[in-house]
C-alpha positions as CSV (number, residue, x, y, z in Angstrom):
1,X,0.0,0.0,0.0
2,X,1.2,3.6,-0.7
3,X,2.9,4.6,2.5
4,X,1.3,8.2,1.4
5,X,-2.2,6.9,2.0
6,X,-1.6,5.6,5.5
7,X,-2.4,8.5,7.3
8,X,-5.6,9.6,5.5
9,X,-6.6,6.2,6.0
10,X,-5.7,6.1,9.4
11,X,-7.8,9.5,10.2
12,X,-10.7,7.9,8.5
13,X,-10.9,5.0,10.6
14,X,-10.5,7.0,13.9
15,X,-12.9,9.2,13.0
16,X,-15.6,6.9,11.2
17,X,-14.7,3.7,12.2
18,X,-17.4,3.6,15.3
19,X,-20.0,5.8,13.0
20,X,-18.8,9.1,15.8
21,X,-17.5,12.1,14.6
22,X,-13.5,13.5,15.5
23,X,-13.4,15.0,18.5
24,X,-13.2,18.8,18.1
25,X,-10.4,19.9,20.3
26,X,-10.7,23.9,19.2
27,X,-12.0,26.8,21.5
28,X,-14.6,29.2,21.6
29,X,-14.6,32.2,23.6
30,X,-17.4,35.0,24.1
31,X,-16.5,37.8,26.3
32,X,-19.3,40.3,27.8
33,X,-18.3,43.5,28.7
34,X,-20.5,45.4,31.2
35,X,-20.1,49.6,29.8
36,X,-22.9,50.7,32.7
37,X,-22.1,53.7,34.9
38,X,-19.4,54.1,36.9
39,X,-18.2,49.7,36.0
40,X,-16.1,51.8,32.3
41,X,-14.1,52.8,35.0
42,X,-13.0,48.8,35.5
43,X,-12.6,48.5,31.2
44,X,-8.6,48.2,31.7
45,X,-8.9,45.2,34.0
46,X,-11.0,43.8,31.3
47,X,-8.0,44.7,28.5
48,X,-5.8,42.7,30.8
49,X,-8.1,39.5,30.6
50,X,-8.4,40.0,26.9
51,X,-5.0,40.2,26.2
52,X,-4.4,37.1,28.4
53,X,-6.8,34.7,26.8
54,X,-5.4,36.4,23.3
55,X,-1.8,35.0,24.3
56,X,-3.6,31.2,25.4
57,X,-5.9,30.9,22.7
58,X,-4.4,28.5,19.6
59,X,-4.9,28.7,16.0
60,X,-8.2,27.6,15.0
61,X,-9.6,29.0,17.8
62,X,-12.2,32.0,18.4
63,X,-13.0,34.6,20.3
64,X,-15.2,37.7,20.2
65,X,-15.7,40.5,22.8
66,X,-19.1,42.7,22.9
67,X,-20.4,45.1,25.1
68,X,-23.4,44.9,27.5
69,X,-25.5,47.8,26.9
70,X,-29.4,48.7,26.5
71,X,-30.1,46.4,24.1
72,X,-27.4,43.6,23.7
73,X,-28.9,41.0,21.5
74,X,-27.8,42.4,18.2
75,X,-24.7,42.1,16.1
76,X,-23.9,45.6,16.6
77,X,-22.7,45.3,20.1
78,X,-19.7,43.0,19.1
79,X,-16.7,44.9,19.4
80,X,-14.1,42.4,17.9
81,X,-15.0,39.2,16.9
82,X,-12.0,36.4,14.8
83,X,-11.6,32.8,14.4
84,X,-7.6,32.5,14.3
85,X,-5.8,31.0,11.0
86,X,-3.8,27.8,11.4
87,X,-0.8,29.6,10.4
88,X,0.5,30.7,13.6
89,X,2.2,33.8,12.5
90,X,-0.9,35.0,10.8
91,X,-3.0,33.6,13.8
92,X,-0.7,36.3,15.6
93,X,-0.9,39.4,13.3
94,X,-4.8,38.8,14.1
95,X,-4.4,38.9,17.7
96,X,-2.8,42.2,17.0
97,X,-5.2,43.4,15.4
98,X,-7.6,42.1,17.9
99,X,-6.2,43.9,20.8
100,X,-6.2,47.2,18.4
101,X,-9.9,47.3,17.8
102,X,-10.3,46.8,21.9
103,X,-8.2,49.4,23.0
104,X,-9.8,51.6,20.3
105,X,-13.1,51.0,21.8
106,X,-12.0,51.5,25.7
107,X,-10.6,54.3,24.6
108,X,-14.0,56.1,22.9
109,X,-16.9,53.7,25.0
110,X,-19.5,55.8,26.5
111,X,-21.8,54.2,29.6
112,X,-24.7,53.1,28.8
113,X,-27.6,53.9,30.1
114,X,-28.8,50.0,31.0
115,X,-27.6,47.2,31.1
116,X,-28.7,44.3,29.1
117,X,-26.8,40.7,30.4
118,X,-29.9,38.0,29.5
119,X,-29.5,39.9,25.7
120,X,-25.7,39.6,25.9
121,X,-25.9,35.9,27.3
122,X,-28.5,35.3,23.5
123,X,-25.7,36.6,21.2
124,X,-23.1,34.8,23.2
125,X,-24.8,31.4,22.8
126,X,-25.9,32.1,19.3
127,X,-22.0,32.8,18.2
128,X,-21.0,30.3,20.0
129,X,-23.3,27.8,18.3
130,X,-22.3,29.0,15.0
131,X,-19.1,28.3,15.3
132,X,-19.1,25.1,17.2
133,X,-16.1,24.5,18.8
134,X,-15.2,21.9,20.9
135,X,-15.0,24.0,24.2
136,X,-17.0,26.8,24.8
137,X,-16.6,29.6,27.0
138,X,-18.6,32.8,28.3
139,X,-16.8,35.5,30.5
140,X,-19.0,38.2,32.1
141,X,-16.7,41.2,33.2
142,X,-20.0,42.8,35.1
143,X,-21.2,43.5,38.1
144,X,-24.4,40.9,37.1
145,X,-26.7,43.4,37.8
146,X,-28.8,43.6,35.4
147,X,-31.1,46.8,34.7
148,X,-34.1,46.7,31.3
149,X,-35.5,49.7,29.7
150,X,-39.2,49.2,29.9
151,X,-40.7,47.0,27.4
152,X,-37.6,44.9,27.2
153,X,-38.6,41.1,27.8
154,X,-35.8,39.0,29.0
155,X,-37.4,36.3,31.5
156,X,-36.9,33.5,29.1
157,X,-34.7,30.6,29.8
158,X,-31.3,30.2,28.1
159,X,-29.9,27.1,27.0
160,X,-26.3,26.5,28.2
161,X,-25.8,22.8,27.1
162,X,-22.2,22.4,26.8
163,X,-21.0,25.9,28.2
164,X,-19.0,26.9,30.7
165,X,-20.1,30.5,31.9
166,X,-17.4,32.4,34.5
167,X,-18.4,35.7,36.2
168,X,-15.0,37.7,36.2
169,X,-14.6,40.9,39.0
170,X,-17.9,40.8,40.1
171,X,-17.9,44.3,42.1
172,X,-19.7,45.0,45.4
173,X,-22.7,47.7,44.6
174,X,-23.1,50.5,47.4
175,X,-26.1,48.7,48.3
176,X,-24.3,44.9,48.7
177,X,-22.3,46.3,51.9
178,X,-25.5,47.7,53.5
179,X,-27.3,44.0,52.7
180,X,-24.8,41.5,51.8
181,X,-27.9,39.2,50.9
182,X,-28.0,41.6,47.4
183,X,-25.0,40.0,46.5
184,X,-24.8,36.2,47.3
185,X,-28.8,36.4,46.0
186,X,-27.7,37.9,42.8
187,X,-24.5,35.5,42.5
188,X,-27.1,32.4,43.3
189,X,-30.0,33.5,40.6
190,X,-27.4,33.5,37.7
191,X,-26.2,30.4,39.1
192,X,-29.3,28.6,38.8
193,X,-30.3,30.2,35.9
194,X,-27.0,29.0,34.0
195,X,-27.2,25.6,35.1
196,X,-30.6,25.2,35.0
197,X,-30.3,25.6,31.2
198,X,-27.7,22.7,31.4
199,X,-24.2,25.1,31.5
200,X,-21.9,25.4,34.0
201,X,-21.2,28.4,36.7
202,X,-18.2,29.9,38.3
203,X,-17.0,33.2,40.1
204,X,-13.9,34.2,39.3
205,X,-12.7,37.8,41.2
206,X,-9.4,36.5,41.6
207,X,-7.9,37.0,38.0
208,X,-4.9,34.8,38.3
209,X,-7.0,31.8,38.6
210,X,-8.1,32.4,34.9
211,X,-5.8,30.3,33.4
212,X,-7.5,27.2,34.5
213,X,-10.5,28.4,32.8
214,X,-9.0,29.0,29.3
215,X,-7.1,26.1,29.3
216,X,-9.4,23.7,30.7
């Protein structure tokens, strides 16, 4: 046999040979950024995350970073979005340009006026289901209060299956130190929310332990 044809053959038969498909091995990462009041003030902790997973994500991968605002289930609230060539020195020119379009936006973001996490949460599963990868990943960089302009309707459950969702520097409000219960009751309804629509939930305020997250 054509020594040249071993190896195709071979990757047929380990991924057909039991009828199952390969086992995708890629990551996907959808970052939300909270841009309500006073949290723009946290934005260049968040360019420190970014640029982190930027530096532990492989080519073939993807990531995308949009902001949480009024209205957050809509294309237009992406801020940078790239699946990574499998040519690492072009993966690498992309993460470059990446980190550009962030600091460009940190730079010019305004607050918004509400703050829209369930409607973030839709585009991040929707992207993330596009794409498909073989991990996926939400980070929320918010202080998971969320606050709808009237007429908004976001009590609808989410589907998580397959997910891993992490809440990064999760911020006391003014209100959390006079009754803690505001916070633990916030940090426990996303938590059930998340894993009651089959995902997984963690807190994460302590950003060093990150890098078990991204690289599972």
């Amino acid at each position: 046999m054509n020594r040249l044809l071993l190896p195709i053959i071979t990757g047929l038969l380990i991924g057909c040979g039991d009828g199952s498909e390969p086992q995708r091995h890629d990551s996907g990462v959808y970052m939300l950024l909270d841009t309500s009041g006073t949290y723009t003030q946290e934005l260049q902790k968040a360019q420190q995350i970014i640029n982190f997973t930027l530096s532990r994500l492989e080519p073939g991968d993807s990531f995308a970073v949009a902001r949480i605002d009024t209205g957050s289930f809509s294309e237009k609230d992406i801020i940078a979005k790239m699946t990574f060539d499998d040519r690492p020195s072009t993966a690498n020119g992309q993460k470059r340009q990446f980190r550009d379009e962030i600091n460009h936006f940190v730079n010019k973001v305004k607050p918004a006026a509400y703050t829209d996490i369930t409607g973030g949460l839709l585009q991040a599963i929707e992207y993330l289901s596009e794409k498909d990868p073989g991990r996926k990943i939400i980070l929320i960089f918010s202080d998971l209060k969320e606050d709808l302009q009237a007429g908004y309707v976001r009590n609808i459950p989410l589907q998580f299956e397959g997910v891993s969702v992490v809440a990064l520097n999760v911020t006391k409000l003014r209100s959390d130190n006079v009754d803690p219960r505001e916070y633990l009751n916030r940090l426990a309804a996303w938590k059930a929310r998340v894993e009651s629509g089959g995902g997984t939930w963690r807190v994460i305020n302590d950003l060093d332990h990150l890098e078990k997250v991204i690289d599972g």
